[in-house]
C-alpha positions in Angstrom: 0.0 0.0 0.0 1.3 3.5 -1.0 2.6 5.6 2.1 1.3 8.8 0.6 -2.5 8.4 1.1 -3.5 11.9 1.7 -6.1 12.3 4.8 -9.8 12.5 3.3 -12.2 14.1 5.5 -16.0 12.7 5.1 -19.0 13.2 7.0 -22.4 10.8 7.0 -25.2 11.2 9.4 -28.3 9.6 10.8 -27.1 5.3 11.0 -30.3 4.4 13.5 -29.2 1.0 14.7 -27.8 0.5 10.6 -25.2 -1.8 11.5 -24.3 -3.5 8.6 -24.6 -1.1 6.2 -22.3 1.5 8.3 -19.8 -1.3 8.3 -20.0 -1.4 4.5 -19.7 2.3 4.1 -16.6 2.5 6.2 -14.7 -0.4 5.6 -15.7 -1.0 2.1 -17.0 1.9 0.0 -14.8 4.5 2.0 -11.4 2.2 3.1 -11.3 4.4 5.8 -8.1 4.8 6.9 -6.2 6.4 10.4 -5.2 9.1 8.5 -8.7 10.1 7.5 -11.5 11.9 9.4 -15.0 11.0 9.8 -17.5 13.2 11.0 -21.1 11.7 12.1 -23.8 14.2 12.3 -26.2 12.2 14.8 -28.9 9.9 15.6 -26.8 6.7 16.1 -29.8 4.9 17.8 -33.7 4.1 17.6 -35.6 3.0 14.8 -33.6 0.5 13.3 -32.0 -3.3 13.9 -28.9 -2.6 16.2 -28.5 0.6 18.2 -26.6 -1.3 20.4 -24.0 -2.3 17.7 -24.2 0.9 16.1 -22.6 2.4 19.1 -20.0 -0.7 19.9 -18.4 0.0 16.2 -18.0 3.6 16.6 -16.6 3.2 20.1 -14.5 0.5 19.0 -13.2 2.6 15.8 -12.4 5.3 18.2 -10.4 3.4 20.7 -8.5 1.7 17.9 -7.1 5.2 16.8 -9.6 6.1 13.8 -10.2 9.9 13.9 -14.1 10.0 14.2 -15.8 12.8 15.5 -19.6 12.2 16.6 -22.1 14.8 17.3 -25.7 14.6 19.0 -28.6 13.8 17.4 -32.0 14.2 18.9 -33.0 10.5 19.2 -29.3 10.1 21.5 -30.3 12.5 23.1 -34.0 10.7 23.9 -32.2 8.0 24.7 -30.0 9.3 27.0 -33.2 11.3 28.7 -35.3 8.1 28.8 -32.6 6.0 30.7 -31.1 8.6 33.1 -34.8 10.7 34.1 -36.8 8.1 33.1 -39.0 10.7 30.8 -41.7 9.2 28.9 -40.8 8.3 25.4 -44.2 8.2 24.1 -43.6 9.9 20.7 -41.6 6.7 19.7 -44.3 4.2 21.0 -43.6 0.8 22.2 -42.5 -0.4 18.7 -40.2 1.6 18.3 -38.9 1.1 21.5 -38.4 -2.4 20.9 -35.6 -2.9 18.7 -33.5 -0.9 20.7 -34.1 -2.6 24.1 -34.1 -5.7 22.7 -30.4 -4.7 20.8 -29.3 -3.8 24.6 -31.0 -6.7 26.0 -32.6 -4.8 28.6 -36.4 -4.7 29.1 -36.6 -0.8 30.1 -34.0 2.2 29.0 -32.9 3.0 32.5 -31.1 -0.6 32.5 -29.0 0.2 29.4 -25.4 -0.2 30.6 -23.8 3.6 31.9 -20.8 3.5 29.3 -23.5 3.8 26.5 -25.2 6.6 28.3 -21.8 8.0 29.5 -20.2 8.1 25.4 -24.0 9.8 24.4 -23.9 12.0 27.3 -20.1 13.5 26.2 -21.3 14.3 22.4 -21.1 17.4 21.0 -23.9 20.0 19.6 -22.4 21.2 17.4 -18.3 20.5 15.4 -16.7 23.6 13.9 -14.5 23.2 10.9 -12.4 26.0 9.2 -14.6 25.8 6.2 -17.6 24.0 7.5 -20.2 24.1 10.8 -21.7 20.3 11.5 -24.8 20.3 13.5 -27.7 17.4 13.6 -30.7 19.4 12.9 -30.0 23.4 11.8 -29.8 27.1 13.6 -32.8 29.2 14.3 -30.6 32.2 12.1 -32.9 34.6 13.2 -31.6 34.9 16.6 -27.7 36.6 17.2 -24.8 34.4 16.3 -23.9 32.7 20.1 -27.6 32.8 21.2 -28.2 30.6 18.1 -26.0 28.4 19.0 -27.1 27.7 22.5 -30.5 27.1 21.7 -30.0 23.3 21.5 -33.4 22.0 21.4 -33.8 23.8 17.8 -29.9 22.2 17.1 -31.3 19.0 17.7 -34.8 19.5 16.0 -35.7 21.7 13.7 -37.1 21.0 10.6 -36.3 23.7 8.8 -34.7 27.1 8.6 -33.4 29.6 6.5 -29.4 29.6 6.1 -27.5 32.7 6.7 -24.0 32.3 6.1 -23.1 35.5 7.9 -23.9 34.1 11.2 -21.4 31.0 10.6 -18.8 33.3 10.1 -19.2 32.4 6.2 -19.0 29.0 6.8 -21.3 26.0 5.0 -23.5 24.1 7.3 -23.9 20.1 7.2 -26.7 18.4 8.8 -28.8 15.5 8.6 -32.4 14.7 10.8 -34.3 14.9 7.7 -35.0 12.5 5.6 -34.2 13.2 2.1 -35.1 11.4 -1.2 -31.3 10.2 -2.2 -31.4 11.7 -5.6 -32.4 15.0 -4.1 -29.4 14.9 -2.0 -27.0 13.9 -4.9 -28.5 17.1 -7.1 -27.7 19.5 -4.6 -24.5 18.3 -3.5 -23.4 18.7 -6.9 -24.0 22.8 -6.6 -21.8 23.1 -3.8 -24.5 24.2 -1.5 -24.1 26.6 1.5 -26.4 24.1 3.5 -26.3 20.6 2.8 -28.7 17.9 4.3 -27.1 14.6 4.2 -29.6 12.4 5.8 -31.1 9.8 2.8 -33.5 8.3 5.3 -30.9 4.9 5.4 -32.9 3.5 8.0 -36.8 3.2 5.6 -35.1 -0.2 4.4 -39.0 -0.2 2.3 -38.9 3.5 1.0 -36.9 3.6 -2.5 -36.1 6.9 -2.6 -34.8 6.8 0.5 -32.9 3.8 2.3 -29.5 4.9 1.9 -26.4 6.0 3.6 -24.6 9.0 1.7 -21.1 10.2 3.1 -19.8 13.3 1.7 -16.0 14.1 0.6 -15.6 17.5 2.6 -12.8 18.6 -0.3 -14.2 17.4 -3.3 -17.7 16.8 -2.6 -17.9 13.6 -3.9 -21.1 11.8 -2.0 -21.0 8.2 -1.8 -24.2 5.9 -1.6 -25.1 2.4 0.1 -28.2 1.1 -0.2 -29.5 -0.3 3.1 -27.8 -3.6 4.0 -29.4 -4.7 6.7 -30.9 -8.5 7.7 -35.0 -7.9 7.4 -36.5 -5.8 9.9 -40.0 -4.0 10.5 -40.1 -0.4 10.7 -43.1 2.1 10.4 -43.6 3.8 7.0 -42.0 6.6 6.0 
């Protein structure tokens, strides 16, 4: 292998218990490397297969010296509310809670084991690049630069917003939390947008135009697509 592999930076978002086909992004589409980076924009857990083994990869990649930088998503962030206070989780419903107690082998969230809770409880809001800002969800841009980005219930949330480089110090903004038909995604990644939503919805294994995992090449915004790799599992429409 050549010596001279020059560090690629990526980012992907939004894996919800996508095992498999996160495995296949990073170890076969990508070839990720120790010399690379890898930025995750959020929501490692809920909805799909393996939460649980979502999280063991990406700690285990971490520990074994690959640079990944993870930010929180809103449905960590449920997680992490539902097992340490015990909040009621109702807008998932039992279904959806399924899957991930039954990846953790645990019957309620307050028994999933504390290093989980303790590696979701140390994430991020928000990354800062020196060309781009990551963030789950978006900014409420109407309110001042550092106000905007303390308000982390609209970080984690929000379903839309209107982008204002200004108040990113000219920066582009990467995010994911919404679900985006994949060919959509590819279209505007290939304008070089100022905000880019990288979330293809991997996780609706029955939804066509969605059910894939797109990673983006921060320097030459190349995206790359997997389809949804995953054993069979039932998941409510999207």
């Amino acid at each position: 292998t050549s010596l001279s592999h020059h560090p690629v930076r990526y980012a992907t978002t939004d894996l919800h218990g996508c095992l498999h086909t996160f495995r296949y992004l990073v170890e076969e589409k990508l070839g990720l490397t120790r010399h690379d980076e890898l930025y995750l924009l959020g929501d490692y857990v809920n909805k799909g297969p393996d939460s649980r083994g979502v999280l063991d990869y990406l700690m285990n990649l971490q520990a074994t010296g690959y640079q990944l930088r993870c930010l929180r998503g809103n449905h960590d962030q449920a997680l992490l509310d539902a097992a340490r206070h015990r909040w009621r989780w109702d807008w998932l419903g039992p279904r959806g809670r399924l899957p991930t107690l039954r990846s953790f082998g645990v019957g309620r969230m307050a028994d999933v084991p504390p290093r989980y809770l303790d590696w979701l409880a140390g994430l991020p809001y928000e990354i800062e690049l020196p060309d781009f800002v990551l963030v789950h969800a978006g900014y409420n841009f109407a309110l001042p630069p550092a106000e905007m980005r303390r308000d982390y219930t609209t970080m984690l949330n929000t379903k839309q917003f209107v982008y204002d480089p200004s108040r990113l110090a000219g920066k582009r903004l990467l995010h994911g939390h919404v679900p985006t038909p994949t060919a959509q995604v590819q279209a505007r990644a290939a304008t070089h947008p100022g905000a880019l939503g990288l979330d293809t919805g991997c996780v609706y294994c029955h939804n066509s135009e969605l059910a894939h995992l797109a990673a983006l090449n921060l320097d030459t915004w190349e995206l790359t697509l997997v389809a949804n790799r995953e054993p069979a599992y039932t998941i409510g429409k999207r």
